[in-house]
C-alpha angles and dihedrals in degrees: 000000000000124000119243085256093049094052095038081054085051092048088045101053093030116032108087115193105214086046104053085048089050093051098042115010102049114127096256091050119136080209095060101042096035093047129344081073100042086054091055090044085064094045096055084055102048094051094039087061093064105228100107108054141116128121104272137076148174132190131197110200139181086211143001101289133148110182089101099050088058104085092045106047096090102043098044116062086207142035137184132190144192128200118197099232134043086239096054087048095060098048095055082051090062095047098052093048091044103235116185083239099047114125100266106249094166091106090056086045099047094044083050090054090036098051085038090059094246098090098152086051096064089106080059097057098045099053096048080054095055089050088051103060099085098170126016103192145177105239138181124206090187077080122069077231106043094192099049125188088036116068111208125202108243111264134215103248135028127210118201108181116173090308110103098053093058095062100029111060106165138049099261088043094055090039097061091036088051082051101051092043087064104059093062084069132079129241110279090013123137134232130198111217113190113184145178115237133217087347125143110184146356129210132219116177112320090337132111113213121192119220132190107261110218145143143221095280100050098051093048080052099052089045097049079047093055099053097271137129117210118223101158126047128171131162113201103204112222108251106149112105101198101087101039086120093052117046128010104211116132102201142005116239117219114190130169106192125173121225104239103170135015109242100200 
């Protein structure tokens, strides 16, 4: 099995951004309207109730995608990500600074509008997202601070997309990442955890990519483990047909758990 720095070299030197939002995020994906909006539809729920708020996020991504921080940028004064690879990172970068060359996320913005009932405001909304990313950074969760040398203040709320389950491929791995990821959050403050299940690979272009094949007891145990207290649990079944040759997953995991002790 690869180490978390073997697989963050693989990543480094194989993923390639554009590609993996070609494959998985275009407008006609299964993936997008079996799942990616059903996640954001979550998402819109969970922060409308009011529960989840403060001024401060993180999120922790496998690409440059923004459908998840939708539904935040305008609740949260400042937001953080982090994209798994250099290359990811850079091409975020280029889309919040609109750049002519930037990956074109208006579709995703305009079905969120459209779906939200404000459908002729989705320039809006882009553009309040842009204002909101404050930092885009590289980041490692083998470290108890992942963006060393930085040393970022805990937040109020932590994203986990996808991300967690590509370098982390074994129970002990997962369990210090998990860790680590914790201490970037504050007391009482909520993450939102989104997972793969029983999946053993993904695939972007040519390349074969591992991923940590869990399931949803596993990952309530690794949380409890890791000083949360799950509130929110929903499991998405896989039902899109369109991707069945390139990734093996059966179902997306959706958890918001609230940190309810430090564990280090």
């Amino acid at each position: 099995m690869l180490s978390p720095a073997a697989l963050k070299e693989m990543y480094d030197n194989c993923f390639v951004a554009r590609k993996w939002v070609e494959m998985y995020y275009h407008t006609d994906s299964g993936f997008v309207n079996d799942s990616v909006m059903i996640q954001v539809q979550i998402f819109v729920d969970i922060f409308r109730s009011g529960k989840v708020k403060g001024d401060s996020l993180i999120a922790f991504t496998l690409g440059p995608t923004i459908h998840e921080l939708l539904p935040v940028c305008e609740i949260f004064k400042e937001i953080t990500v982090s994209v798994l690879t250099d290359d990811g990172c850079e091409e975020l970068k280029k889309w919040v600074a609109n750049d002519p060359g930037a990956i074109d996320w208006s579709s995703a913005v305009k079905m969120f509008c459209e779906h939200e009932g404000n459908g002729e405001k989705w320039m809006e909304k882009q553009e309040a997202l842009r204002r909101a990313i404050k930092h885009i950074l590289p980041s490692d969760l083998t470290k108890s601070n992942p963006f060393a040398p930085r040393c970022l203040q805990p937040v109020d709320c932590l994203y986990s997309v996808f991300s967690l389950g590509c370098l982390y491929l074994d129970k002990p791995a997962f369990l210090s990442a998990l860790g680590n990821l914790s201490l970037l959050l504050k007391t009482e403050g909520y993450l939102l955890l989104v997972i793969v299940l029983d999946t053993t690979y993904f695939m972007v272009g040519k390349f074969k990519f591992p991923m940590l094949c869990t399931d949803e007891e596993c990952v309530n145990e690794a949380l409890c483990k890791t000083g949360y207290a799950i509130e929110k649990q929903v499991v998405i079944p896989r039902i899109q047909e369109s991707l069945f040759d390139v990734t093996d997953f059966t179902s997306v995991m959706m958890v918001l758990a609230r940190k309810v002790r430090n564990i280090q």
